[in-house]
N, C-alpha and C positions, 0 to 999 in steps of 0.2 A: 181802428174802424173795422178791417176784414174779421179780424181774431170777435168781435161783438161783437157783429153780425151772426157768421158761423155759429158762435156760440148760441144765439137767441134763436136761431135756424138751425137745429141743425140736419137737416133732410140736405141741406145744401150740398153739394159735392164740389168742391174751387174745382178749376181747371188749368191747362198751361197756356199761355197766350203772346206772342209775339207782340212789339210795340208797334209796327204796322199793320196789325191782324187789329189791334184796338184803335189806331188811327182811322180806319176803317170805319169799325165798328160805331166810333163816337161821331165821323160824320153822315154816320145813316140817322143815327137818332138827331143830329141837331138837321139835318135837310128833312127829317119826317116836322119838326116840330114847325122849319120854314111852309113847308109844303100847306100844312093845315089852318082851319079857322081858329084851333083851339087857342085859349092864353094857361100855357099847364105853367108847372112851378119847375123850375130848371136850377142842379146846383151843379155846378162843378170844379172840381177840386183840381190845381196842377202844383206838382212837385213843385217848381220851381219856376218863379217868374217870367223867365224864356223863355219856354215849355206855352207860358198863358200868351204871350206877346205875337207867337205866330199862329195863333187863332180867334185874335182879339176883335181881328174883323167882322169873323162871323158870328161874335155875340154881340156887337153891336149892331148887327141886322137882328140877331135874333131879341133885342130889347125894345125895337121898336113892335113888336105882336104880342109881348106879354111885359109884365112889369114884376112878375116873381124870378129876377135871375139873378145868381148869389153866386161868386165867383172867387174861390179862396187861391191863392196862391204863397209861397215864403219868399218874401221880398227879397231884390237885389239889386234893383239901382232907385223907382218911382214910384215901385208900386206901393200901397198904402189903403188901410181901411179907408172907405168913402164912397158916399153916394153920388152917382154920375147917371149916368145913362143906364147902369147897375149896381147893384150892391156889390162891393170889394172886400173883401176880409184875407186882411196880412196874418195870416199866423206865423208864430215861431219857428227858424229852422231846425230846432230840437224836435218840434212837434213831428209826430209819428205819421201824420199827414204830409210830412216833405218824404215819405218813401213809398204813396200810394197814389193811385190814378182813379178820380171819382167822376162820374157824367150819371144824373138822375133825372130821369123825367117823367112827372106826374102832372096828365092831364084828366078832361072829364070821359073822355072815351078810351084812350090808352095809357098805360104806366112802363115804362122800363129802367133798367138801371147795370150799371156799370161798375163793378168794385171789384178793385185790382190791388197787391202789392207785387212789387220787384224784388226779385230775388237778387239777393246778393251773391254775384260774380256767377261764373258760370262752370261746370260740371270739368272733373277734369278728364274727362272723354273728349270735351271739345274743345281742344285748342287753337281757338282763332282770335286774331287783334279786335278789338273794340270798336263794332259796328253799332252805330245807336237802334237801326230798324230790326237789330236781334237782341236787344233787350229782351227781356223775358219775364212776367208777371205772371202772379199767380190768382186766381179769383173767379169772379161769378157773373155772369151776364144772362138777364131774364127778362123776359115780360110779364112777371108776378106780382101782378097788383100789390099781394100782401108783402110779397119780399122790397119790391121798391118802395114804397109806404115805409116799412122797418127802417132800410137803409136810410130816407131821408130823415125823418123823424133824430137819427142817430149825428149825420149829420148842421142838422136844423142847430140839437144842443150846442154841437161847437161854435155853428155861426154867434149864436147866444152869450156863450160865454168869452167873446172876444168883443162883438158889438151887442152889450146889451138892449141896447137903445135900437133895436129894431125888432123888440118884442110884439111889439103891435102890430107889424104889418107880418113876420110870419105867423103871428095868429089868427091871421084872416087867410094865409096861406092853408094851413091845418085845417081852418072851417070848408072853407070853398070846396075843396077837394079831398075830404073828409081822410084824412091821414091820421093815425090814431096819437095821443097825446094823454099825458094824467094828468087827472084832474087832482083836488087841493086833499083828496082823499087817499091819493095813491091807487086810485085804480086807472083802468084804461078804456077812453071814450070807445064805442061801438062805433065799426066804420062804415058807411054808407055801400048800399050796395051798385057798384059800375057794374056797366055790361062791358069788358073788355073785349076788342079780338086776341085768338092766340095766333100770332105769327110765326109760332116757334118753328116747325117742320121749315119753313124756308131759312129762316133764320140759321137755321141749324147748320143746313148745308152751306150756307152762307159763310159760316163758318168756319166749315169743315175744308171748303175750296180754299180759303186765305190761308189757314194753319198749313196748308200741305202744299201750297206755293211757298208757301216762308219757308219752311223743311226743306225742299227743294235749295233755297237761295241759300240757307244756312250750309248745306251739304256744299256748293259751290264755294260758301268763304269757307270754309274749312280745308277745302281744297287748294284755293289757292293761296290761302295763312301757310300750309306746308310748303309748298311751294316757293313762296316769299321767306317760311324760315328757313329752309336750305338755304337760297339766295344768298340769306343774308350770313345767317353761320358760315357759310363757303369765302363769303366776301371778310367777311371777319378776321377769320382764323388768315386769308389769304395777305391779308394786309398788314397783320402781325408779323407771320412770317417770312413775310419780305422787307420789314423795315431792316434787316439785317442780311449781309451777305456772308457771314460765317456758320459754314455748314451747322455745324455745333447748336449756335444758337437758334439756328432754322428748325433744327429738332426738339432742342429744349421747349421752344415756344409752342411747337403744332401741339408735343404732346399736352402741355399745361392746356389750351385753348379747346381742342380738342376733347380732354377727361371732361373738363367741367360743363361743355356743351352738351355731352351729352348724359351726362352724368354717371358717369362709369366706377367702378370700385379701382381697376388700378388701367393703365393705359402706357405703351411698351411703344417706342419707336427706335431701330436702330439700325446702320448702316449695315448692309450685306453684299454678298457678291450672290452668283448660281454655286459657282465652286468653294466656298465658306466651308471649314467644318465645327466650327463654334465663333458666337461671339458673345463679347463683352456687353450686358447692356449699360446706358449709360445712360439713357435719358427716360423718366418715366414722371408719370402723374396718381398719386395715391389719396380716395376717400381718407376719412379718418379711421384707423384702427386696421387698415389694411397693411400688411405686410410688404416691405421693400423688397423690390430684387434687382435695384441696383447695384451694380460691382459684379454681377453672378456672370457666368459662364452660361450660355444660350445653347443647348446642343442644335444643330443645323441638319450635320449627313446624318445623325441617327434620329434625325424625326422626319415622319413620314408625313405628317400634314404640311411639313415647312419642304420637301421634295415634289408634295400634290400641287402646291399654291406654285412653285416652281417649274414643273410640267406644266400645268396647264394656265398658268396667269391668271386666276380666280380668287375671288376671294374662299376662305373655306369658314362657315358658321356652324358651329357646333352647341346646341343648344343645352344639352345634359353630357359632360366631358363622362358619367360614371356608366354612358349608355349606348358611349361612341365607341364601335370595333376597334378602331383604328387608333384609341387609347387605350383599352383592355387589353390589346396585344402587345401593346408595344411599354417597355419596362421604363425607359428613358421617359416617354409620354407619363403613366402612372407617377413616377416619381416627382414629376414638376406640377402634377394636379395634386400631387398631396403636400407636400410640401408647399405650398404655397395657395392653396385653397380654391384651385380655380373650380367654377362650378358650370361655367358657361364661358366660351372660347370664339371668339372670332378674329381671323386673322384675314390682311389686306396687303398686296404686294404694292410697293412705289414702284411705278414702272416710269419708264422714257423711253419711246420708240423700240420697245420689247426689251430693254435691259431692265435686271433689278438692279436698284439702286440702294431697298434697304424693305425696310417690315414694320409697319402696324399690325401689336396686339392691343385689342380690347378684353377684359377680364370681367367676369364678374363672379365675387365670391362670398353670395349668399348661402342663404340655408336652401332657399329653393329655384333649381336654373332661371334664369331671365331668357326672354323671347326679345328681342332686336325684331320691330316692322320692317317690311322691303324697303320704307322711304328711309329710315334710320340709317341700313345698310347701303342706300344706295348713295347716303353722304357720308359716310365713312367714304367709301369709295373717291367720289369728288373729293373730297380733303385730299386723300391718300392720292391723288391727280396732282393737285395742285402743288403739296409738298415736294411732288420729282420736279415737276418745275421751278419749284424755288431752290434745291438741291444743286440742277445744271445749272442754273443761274450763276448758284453762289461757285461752283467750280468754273466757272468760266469767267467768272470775276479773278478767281485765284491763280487760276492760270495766265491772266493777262497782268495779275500785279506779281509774280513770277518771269514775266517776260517783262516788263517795267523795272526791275530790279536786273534780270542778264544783261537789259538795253543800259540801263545806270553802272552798271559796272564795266561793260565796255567802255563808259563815256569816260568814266575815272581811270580807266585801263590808259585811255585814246590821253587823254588830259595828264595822266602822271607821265607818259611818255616820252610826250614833248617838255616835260620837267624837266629828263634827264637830259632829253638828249641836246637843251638848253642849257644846262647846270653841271649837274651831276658824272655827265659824260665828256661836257668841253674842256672840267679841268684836268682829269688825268690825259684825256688827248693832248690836251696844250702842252705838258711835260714831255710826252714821251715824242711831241714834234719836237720841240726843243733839243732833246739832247738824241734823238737823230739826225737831227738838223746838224749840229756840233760834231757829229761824229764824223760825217759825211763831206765836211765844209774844213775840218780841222784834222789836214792828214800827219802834222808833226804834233800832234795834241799826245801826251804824256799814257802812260799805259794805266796807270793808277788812276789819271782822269776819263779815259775810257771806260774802267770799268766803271768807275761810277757813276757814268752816262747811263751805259748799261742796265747797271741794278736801277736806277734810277725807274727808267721807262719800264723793265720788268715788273717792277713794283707794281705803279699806276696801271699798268695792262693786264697783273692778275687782279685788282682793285675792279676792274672793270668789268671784267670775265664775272667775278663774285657778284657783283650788280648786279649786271642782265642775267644771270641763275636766278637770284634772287627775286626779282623784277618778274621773270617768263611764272617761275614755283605760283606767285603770290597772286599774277594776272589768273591763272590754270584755277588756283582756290578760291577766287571771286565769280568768276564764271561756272564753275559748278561742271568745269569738264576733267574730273578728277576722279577715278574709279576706285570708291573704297571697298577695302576688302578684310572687312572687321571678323577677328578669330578671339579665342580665348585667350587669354594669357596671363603670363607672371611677371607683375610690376618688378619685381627684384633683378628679374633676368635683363630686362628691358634697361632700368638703371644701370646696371652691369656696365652695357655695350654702351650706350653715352658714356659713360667715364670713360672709357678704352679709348672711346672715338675721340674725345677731346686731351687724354694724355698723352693720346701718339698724335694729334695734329697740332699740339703745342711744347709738344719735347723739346725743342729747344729753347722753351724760356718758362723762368722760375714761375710759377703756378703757386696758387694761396691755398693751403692748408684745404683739404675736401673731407669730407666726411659723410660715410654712406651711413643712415640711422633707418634705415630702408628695413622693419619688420619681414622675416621670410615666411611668416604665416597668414599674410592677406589673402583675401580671396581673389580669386582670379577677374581680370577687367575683361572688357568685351571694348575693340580698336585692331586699328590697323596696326600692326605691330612697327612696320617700317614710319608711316607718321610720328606715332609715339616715341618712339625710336630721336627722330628727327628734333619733335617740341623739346625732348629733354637737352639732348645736345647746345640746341639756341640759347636757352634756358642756362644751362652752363656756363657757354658763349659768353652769355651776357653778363652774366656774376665775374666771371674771370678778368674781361676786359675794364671794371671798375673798382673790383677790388684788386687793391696792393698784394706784393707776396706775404708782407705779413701780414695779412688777413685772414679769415676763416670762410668755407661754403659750408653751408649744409645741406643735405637733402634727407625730408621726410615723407611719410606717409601715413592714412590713418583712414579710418572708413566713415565715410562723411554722411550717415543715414542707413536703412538697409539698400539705395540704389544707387548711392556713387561711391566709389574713393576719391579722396583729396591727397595729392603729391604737391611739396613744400619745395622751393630753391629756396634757401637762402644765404643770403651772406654780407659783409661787412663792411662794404663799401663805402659807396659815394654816398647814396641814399637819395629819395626822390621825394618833392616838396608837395603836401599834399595835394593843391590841387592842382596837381599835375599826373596823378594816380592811372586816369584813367588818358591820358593823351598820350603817355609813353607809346602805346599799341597804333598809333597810326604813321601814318607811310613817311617814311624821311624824318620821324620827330627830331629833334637836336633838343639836347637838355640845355648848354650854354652853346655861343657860337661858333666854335672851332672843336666843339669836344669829341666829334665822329671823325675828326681826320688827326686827332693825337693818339686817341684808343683805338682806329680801326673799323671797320663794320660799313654795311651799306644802309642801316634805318630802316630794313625792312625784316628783322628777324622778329620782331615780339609781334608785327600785325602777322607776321604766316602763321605764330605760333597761334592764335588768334582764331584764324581760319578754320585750322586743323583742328584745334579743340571744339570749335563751334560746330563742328563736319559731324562728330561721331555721339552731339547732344550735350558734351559740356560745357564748361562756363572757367573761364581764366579770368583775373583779378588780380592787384598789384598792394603791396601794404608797405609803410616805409612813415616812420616818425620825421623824415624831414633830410639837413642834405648830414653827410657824415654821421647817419644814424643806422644806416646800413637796409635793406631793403628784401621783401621776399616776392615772391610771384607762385601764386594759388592755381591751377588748375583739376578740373574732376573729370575721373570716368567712370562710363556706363559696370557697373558687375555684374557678373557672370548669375545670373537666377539660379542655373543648374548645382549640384553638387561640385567640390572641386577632387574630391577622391578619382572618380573616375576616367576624368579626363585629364590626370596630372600626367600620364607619360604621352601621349599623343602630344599636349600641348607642349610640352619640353623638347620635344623632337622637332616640333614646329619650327618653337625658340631658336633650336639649335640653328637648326634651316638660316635662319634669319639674320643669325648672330653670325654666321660663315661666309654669308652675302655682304653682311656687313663690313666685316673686318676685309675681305675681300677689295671691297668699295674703298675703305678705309688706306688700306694700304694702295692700292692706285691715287688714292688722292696726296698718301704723305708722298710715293715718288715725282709725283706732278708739283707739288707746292717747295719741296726741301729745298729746289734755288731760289724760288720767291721768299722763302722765310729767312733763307741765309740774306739775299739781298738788303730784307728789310730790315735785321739785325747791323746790317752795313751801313747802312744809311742813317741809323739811330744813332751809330758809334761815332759818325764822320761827317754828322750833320754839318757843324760849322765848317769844317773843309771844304765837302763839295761845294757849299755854298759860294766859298771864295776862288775855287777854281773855275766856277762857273761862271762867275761873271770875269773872270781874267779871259777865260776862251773867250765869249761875249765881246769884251773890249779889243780880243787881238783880232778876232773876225772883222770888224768893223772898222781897225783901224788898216787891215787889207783891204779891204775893197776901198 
């Protein structure tokens, strides 16, 4: 309908028009048409049904003063061609009539008309949510006899070809008010001449007042659409990033939430201190076909815009990185804008209460810099707020399930204690009352049964002594009050002194078959040496006390990726039933129910070993086909990054250090244990004896008193 008009007109010039600028508009002209004696011909067109249903009233006033009102709308619940109190014309919702706004009115003294299309959506300068009274139309509004005339005439045909059968009464429409129409020849009747007023000059301003109130209101929603879209991007992003309290994933998310917000080419978030001198990045967000720099090394002390955002707590935006001093000078800067494309830089500190906590970059790397508005920059900012928030957060979560786990392990500390000192500790005391009880009670008691009182209680009392060492070691390695002091070292050396340590603490009894397969060209580990030291030992320990003499150990080693080594116990034992694999490492385990007091041990050597491995980042594991199938025990450590050329004599000096302390330690321990180990050999030998002297003392005490 506009596009024919225009066309037929073309002096016309459309205009832009607000949908309350034409609200307006349309009820001056239907209160002019109230207002007057005339009966003019009134059509008017609504998108859509709705649209007609809240102004239905005032053409049902206005059909009482004329009987020419024609009233098209595209149905959607009643509405329907028909005559009523006016002529109704349902057109099609295809019809190009559901996307324009029509009001015509042609009387004998005045003429004006209203034709409008909507423009589809709205410019992208203006980004605001969907206000209906800023709709926006494009079109003509006149008091041109001849143009109103045109327009109706144009409209008349539609009414026409949808209700035919009302040919005759708009042909009396066309006469009365002489609106031009063709005749059976194709030419065009001659239109009567009105004397119109021109209203326009007021009209105009009339006009021009509403258009620039709307502008005004438009400039407000736009304002506060921004407004409301920070709000809401802030509230967004903030609620992602808080459904999680793992720092980690705090950052993964802000930055994905974040790039896509604002639509950035790549977008950089990662933890930092003020004192940093690089960091890893580790979390970022990338357009398509943009370059990663994940994994990359971040320089810190050698950039000066990451020391300015540090001084001064600001954000720093850098609009053209190829224009900015402070990257032309600086070679470290240059190399990270070429390498990686950035063409526009804006960087934003995570603060908490003046600490940095870490860094948003924003990138963009076009052909030509991009410009960030103040309000862009000033949610970046808000994000980069709320992120330290969710940051502390998630650290103060960790540190309280940090204190949740020292408090749980006290309670297992506080709970195995009274284990012992229920179980574990009442039998070797029961014995060693017993036969001090015997010794003290029974002064003609035999020298040979003496001693075997003796050994007896010495036994049970170094039994105990190794407990609570054991017990105090393992409580020290749950609670986390344990001071590592991890150096370089050589597995081979380390191997070395465990075997030493357990040759000379078990010299006096036949030992199975050992074999070191221990490669001397591994690279060096990173560990406590005196721990590792300790794990291998228990590890020994434990093979030695289930395998027979004539069985086999072995120890190996081998490099379990480029960032652990893997060291192997194994040997030929008893063997452990699958699922039981992983139980062996806990406190007191027992394989069958007497088999820790015929082989030895207090059941807490494989959880320290445990501990200790778990201390320095690695991982112990247990492998074993079943029972008499013999069994091995896995653990990994950390390796050395650096080369091992240069630090192979320091670190051997170290070794040495270590290995002097040890044997040191070592031989204190074989003078302190040689009467326990004789005794316990004593006891092994003469089991059935003392047994029956003991209860003869027994029976002669009892029958004295």
């Amino acid at each position: 309908m506009l596009a024919e008009l225009l066309q037929d007109q073309p002096q016309l010039r459309p205009q832009m028009y607000f949908k309350s600028s034409l609200t307006a508009l349309s009820h001056a002209m239907e209160d002019q048409v109230l207002a007057g004696l005339d009966e003019p011909l009134i059509i008017a067109s609504f998108q859509r049904e709705r649209f007609y249903r809240q102004e239905a009233h005032r053409y049902r006033r206005i059909a009482q003063q004329t009987k020419q009102v024609y009233v098209l709308a595209a149905p959607e619940t009643s509405f329907t061609s028909a005559s009523g109190h006016y002529e109704t014309v349902a057109f099609l919702p295809e019809d190009e009539l559901s996307h324009e706004w029509h009001l015509i009115v042609i009387g004998q003294q005045y003429a004006s008309c209203l034709v409008c299309r909507e423009r589809e959506g709205f410019p992208t300068e203006i980004q605001v949510p969907f206000i209906d009274p800023s709709r926006r139309f494009e079109g003509i509004w006149t008091f041109d006899r001849q143009v109103s005339c045109r327009a109706a005439e144009l409209l008349l045909k539609r009414i026409l070809a949808y209700r035919p059968e009302l040919e005759t009464k708009i042909a009396q429409a066309r006469q009365l008010l002489g609106i031009n129409s063709e005749n059976t020849d194709g030419e065009t009747c001659p239109m009567p001449n009105f004397q119109c007023p021109n209203p326009d000059p007021f009209a105009q301003r009339l006009v021009t007042y509403l258009q620039a109130g709307q502008y005004k209101l438009l400039k407000a929603y736009r304002s506060i659409a921004a407004a409301e879209r920070k709000e809401r991007l802030v509230n967004s992003i903030t609620a992602s990033i808080r459904k999680s309290l793992n720092p980690h994933e705090v950052l993964k998310q802000a930055a994905q939430e974040l790039g896509q917000a604002m639509q950035v080419c790549r977008c950089l978030i990662y933890r930092c201190k003020q004192t940093d001198e690089t960091r890893t990045v580790q979390h970022e967000f990338l357009s398509p076909g943009i370059s990663s720099v994940a994994g990359e090394t971040w320089p810190l002390k050698d950039n000066p815009l990451f020391q300015e955002v540090v001084q001064h707590q600001e954000r720093i935006y850098i609009a053209d990185t190829q224009q900015d001093a402070r990257i032309v000078n600086s070679p470290t800067l240059k190399k990270l804008v070429g390498q990686f494309g950035i063409v526009s830089w804006l960087l934003v500190p995570v603060l908490n209460r003046g600490r940095l906590l870490g860094m948003l970059e924003l990138h963009h790397c076009g052909l030509k810099p991009h410009r960030w508005e103040d309000d862009a920059l000033e949610l970046v900012e808000a994000i980069a707020s709320q992120i330290g928030v969710a940051l502390i957060q998630a650290e103060a979560y960790a540190n309280l399930e940090d204190l949740n786990q020292q408090l749980e392990a006290l309670e297992r500390t506080r709970s195995n204690l009274i284990a012992i000192t229920g179980h574990e500790l009442r039998t070797p005391l029961s014995t060693i009352q017993v036969c001090l009880e015997s010794l003290a009670s029974e002064p003609d008691m035999s020298l040979d049964l003496r001693q075997v009182m003796l050994n007896s209680a010495l036994a049970d009392a170094e039994r105990m002594r190794k407990l609570v060492q054991d017990f105090l070691t393992l409580s020290k390695l749950e609670s986390g009050r344990v001071e590592w002091h991890p150096e370089a070292l050589q597995v081979e050396e380390c191997v070395e002194l465990a075997l030493s340590s357990t040759r000379v603490r078990r010299s006096k009894q036949e030992l199975p078959q050992i074999e070191n397969e221990v490669p001397p060209e591994l690279p060096l580990v990173r560990a406590d040496g005196e721990w590792l030291v300790e794990v291998l030992t228990k590890l020994l320990d434990n093979a030695c006390k289930f395998t027979s003499p004539q069985g086999k150990i072995t120890l190996r080693a081998r490099q379990n990726g480029n960032q652990m080594l893997e060291i192997t116990v194994a040997d030929t034992g008893r063997g452990i039933e699958p699922n039981r694999l992983e139980t062996v490492f806990e406190r007191f385990y027992q394989e069958e129910g007497a088999l820790r007091r015929t082989t030895g041990g207090t059941g807490l050597g494989l959880a320290i070993c445990r501990q200790i491995v778990q201390g320095w980042g690695g991982k112990i594991w247990a492998e074993s086909d079943g029972k008499d199938s013999g069994s091995q025990f896995n653990f990994t450590i950390p390796i050395v990054e650096s080369s091992r050329g240069a630090e192979e004599t320091r670190e051997t000096r170290e070794t040495r250090k270590t290995r002097e302390a040890r044997e040191t330690r070592e031989t204190r321990e074989t003078r302190e244990t040689r009467e326990t180990r004789e005794t316990r050999k004593t006891r092994e030998t003469r089991k059935t004896r003392e047994t029956r002297k003991t209860r003869e003392a027994r029976k002669t005490r009892k029958t004295r008193k």
